[in-house]
C-alpha positions as a printed Julia matrix, in Angstrom:
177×3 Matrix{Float64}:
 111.45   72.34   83.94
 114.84   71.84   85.7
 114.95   72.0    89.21
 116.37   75.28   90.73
 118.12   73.54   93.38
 120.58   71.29   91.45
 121.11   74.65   89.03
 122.2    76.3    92.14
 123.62   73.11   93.6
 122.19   73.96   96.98
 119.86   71.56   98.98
 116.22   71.8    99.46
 117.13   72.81  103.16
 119.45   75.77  102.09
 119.21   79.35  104.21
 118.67   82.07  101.5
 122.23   82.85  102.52
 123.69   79.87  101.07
 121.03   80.4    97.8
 123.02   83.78   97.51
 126.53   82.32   98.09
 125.96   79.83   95.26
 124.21   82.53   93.16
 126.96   84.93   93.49
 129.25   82.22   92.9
 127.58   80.79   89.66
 126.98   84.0    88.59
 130.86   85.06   88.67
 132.0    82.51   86.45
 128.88   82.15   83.82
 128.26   85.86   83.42
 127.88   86.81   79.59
 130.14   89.38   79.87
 133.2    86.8    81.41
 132.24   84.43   78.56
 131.56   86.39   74.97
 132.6    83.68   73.2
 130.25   80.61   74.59
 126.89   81.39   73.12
 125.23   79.64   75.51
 126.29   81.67   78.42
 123.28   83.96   78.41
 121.09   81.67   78.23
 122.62   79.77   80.63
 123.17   82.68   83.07
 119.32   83.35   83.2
 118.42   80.5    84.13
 120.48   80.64   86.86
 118.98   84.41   87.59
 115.49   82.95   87.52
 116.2    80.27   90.03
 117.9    82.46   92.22
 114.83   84.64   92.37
 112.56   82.02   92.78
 114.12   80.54   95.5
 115.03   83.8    97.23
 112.07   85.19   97.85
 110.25   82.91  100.45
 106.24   82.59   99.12
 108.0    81.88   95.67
 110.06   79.5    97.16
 107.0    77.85   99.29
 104.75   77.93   96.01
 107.72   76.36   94.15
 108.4    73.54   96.77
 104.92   72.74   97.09
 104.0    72.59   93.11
 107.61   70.29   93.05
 106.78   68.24   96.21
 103.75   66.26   94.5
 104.59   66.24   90.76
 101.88   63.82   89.4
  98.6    65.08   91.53
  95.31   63.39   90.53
  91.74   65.21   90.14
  90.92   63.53   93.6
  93.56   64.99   95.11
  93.44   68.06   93.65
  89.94   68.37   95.14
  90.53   67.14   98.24
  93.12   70.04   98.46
  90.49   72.98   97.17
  88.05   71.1    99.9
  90.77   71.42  102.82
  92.0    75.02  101.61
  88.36   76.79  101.04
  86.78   74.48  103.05
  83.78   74.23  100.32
  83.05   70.82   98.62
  83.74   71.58   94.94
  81.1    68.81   93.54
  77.92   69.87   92.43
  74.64   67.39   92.68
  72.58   66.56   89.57
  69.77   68.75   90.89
  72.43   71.82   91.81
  73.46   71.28   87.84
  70.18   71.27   86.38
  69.4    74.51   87.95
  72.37   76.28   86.94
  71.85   75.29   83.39
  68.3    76.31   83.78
  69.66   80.12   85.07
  72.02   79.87   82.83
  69.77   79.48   79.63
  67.06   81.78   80.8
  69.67   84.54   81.09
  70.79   83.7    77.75
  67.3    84.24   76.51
  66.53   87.56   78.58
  69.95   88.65   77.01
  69.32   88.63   73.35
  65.85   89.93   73.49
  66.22   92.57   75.75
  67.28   95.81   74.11
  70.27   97.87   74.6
  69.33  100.51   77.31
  71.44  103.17   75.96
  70.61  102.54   72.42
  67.08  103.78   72.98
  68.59  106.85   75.3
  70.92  107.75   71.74
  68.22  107.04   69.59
  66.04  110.0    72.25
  68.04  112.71   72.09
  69.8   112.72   68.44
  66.17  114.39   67.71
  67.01  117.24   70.01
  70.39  117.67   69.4
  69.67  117.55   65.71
  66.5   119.74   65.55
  68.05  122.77   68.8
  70.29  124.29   66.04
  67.4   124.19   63.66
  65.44  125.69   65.96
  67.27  128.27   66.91
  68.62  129.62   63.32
  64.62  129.79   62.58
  63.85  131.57   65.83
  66.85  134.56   64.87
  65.47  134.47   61.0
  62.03  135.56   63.04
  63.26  138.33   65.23
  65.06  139.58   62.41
  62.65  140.02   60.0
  59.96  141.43   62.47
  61.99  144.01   64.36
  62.84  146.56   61.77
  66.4   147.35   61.06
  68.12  149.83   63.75
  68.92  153.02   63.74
  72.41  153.64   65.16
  72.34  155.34   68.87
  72.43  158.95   68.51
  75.81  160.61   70.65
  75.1   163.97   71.74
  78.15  166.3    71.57
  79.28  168.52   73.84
  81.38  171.28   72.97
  84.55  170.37   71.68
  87.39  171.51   73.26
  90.93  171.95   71.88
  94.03  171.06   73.54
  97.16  172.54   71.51
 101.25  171.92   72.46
 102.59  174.85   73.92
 105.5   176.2    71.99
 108.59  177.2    73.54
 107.83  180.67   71.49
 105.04  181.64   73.31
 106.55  181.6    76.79
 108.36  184.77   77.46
 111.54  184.02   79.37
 113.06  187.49   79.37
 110.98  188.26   82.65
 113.03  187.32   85.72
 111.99  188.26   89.13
């Protein structure tokens, strides 16, 4: 991994307005568009993109310095930097291990013989929702055949009455007052 600083040829101790200075700079001459014809230009250009926004933005910066401050870190200092930053002392005793693995294995063990707890739950009610329509078709076959058929409702009539159009014959309109 190349180090953003020399690709922006700013120093470690650069404000982010000098980081943008020598972005803006960089970024005006290797641009893909100023250079169609060098094919590494793109490439070339996001690189430079990625390092500015690394280094711009100050926790990525601070994560960035810190994992390029101490390139080569050992397993003792690794711990001794989860100890200081949790506080907690990552190494577990003998006896700590054996009970784990002891937890460990009897939850294995619980796991695979237990059953599923919403297997048996399907396995419940596919009866009922299986046998309700049954049940239900038989129960109308039932009612039908014991209830004889129906007679239709009887309407009672009144008289009927006739409404007919008026025609223009009818009216006499050589009265006048």
């Amino acid at each position: 991994m190349a180090d953003y600083y020399t690709i922006l040829g700013v120093p470690k101790t650069a404000s982010d307005d000098e980081i943008k200075k020598a972005f803006r700079k960089l970024a005006k001459i290797y641009h893909p568009d100023k250079n169609p014809t060098n094919p590494n230009a793109k490439q070339f250009f996001q690189t430079i993109l990625k390092a500015y926004h690394v280094l711009s933005n100050s926790n990525s910066r601070r994560r960035y310095d810190l994992s390029h401050s101490q390139p080569n870190t050992t397993h003792q200092q690794k711990q001794q930097y989860h100890r200081r930053r949790t506080g907690k002392d990552k190494e577990v005793t003998e006896q700590e291990f054996k009970r784990r693995e002891y937890y460990r294995n009897h939850y294995q063990a619980k796991q695979k013989t237990a059953p599923l707890p919403h297997t048996q739950r399907y396995s419940d009610y596919k009866y009922v929702l299986f046998a309700t329509p049954i049940a239900v078709g038989l129960l109308m076959l039932i009612v039908s055949v014991l209830n004889p058929t129906p007679q239709p409702p009887v309407i009672k009539q009144g008289p009927k009455v006739v409404i007919t159009r008026l025609s223009l014959d009818s009216i006499d309109t050589t009265q006048t007052k």
